[in-house]
Structure formats: C-alpha cells, structure tokens
N, C-alpha and C positions, 0 to 999 in steps of 0.2 A: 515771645510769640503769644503768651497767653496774655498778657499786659495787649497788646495790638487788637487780639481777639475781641476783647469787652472794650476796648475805644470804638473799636471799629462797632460793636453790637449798642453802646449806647448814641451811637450817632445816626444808625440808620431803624427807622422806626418797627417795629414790631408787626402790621401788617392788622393792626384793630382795626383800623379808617383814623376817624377823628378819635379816637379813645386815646392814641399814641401821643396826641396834643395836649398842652396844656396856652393857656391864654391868661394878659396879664386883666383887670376889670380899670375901668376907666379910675376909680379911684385907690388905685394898686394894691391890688389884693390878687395872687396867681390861683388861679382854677386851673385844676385837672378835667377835662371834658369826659373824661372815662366816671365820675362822681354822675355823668345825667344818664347812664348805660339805663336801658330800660324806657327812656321818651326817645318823645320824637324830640330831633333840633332843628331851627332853622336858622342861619347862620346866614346873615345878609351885610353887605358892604356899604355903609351909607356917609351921607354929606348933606350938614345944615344950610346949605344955602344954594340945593340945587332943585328941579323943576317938580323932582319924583320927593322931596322930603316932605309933602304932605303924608306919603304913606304910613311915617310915623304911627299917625292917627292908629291906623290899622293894625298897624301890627302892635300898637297896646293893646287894643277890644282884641283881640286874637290872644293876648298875653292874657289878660283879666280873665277869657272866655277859658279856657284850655291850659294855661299855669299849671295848674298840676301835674298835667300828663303832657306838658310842651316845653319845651327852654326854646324862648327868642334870645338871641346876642345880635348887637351889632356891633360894627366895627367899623366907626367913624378914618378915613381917608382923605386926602388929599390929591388923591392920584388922578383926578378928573378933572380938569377945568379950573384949579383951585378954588372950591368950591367946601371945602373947609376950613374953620374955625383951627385957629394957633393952639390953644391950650387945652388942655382935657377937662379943666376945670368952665370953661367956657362952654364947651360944647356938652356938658352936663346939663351948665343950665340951663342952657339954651333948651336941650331934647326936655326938661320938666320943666320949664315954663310955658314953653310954647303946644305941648302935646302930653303932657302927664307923662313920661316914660316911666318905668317903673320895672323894667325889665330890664337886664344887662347887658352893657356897653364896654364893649375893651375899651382899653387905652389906643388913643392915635394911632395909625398901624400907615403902612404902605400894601397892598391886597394885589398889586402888580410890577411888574418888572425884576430887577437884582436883588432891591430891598423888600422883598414881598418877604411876611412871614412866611413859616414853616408850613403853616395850616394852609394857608392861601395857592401856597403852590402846589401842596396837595391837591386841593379841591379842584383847582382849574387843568389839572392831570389825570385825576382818579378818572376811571372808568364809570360811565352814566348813562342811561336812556337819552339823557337829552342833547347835549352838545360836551364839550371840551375846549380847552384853550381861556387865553386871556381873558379878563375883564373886558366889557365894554364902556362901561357905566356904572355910574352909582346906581345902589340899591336891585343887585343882584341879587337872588334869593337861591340857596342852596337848601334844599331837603335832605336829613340824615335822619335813616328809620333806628327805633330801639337797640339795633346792634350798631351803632358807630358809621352803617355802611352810607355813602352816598347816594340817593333814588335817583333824585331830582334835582333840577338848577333851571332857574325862571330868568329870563333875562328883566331888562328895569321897570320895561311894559305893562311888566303881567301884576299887579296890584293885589296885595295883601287878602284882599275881598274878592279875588276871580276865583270864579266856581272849578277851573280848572286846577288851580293853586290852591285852593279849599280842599279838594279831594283830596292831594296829592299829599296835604298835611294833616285830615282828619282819618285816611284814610290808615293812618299807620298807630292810630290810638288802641 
C-alpha cells in the first residue's frame, strides 16, 4: 500500500503551478522551473515559419530588458499548420540567426492534444483571469507571477510589445 502511495504521490503533481515541472532546453539540458521561484515566467508556444514568428524580435528586447527579473522560454511546436522546423538543432539556428535569441527554448514539444506535455496541459487547464482550454495558435503567451501561479494567457494577437501584455509582465517585477 505504501509502495502505491508514493507512485501514486510522484505521479500527480504537488499543486506549486509550474514549479512541479521541469522541461527539457532545446540543446538537452533538464531545468527544473521551480530554480526561476522568485521571477516572473513567460512561457510562450512558438513556430519558425509562421505569421506571428516576427515576435521573436520582442520577446528578445523583453529578455535583454528584464533577464534578470524574467525567464522567457519557448517552446518550439508543430502543432499548427506544420509550421515547424524538423530538428532542434535547426530551429536554434534558425531562432539566433534570424532574431538573436538568447533566451531559452525547449526541445520540440507538442503544447496540444494526447501528446501535449505535462506543463502544456497544465497551463491550458489551470485556473486564469483570462480564458482556458486548447491552444489556438502559435505564440501563445502565458504569464506565471514569482510564485509558480498562473495570471495570465495572451492569445497569438496580443504581441510581445502590447501595453496590455507589458503590464501584465512588468507588473509582477
């Protein structure tokens, strides 16, 4: 029974938010997201070769401007359109050649459906101000304030540089 107890306790998350996640970085390396306790996160779903990857841009000046007190990640997809890049190794260079990336990018992921990660079905589940459910689109933006909790979630629209997505992330420094 006690063997069942701690299967069963390391399989369902502890109730931090994103703290109870860890994520793999595009050139395999595993972070534990509880290491950023204390910033704000912004945790965005993205794709090289779709309408919204100009945002890139932004959200480096946003990484450069606030790095200290911010963790951007994204999380390169296919789940749109196919609208991403095959290899992890591609789509690295791709994100520092074409926009200086310099902030962190998991590995390949899936962000909806059966194959979504762990984090991803959290996120589009947790309780939020703003909406709930599925993905729509690449370059989702989810807000996660200094304690792990979830604020906010921008749909693909709302650009890196909206005053209203400005607050929503300066406002938790």
């Amino acid at each position: 029974m006690l063997q069942l107890l701690m299967v069963f306790t390391m399989l369902m998350p502890m109730n931090n938010g994103v703290y109870d996640y860890s994520i793999n970085t595009i050139d395999g390396k595993e972070i534990q997201l509880s290491s950023f306790k204390g910033k704000t996160l912004v945790l965005v779903n993205t794709a090289s070769k779709c309408g919204f990857t100009k945002q890139y841009k932004d959200l480096q000046a946003l990484h450069e401007q606030h790095g200290d007190q911010l963790v951007i990640i994204g999380f390169p997809s296919d789940n749109f359109g196919g609208q991403e890049l095959e290899e992890n190794n591609a789509i690295q260079a791709f994100c520092e050649e074409n926009y200086g990336v310099t902030f962190i990018l998991s590995e390949k992921v899936d962000v909806k459906g059966e194959k979504a990660i762990p984090l991803f079905k959290y996120l589009t589940s947790a309780e939020n101000p703003d909406f709930t459910g599925d993905i729509k689109w690449n370059f989702e933006k989810f807000v996660i304030n200094e304690n792990g909790k979830l604020i906010h979630r921008f749909r693909s629209a709302v650009t890196p540089s909206d005053a209203q997505f400005m607050k929503a992330v300066l406002s938790n420094k």
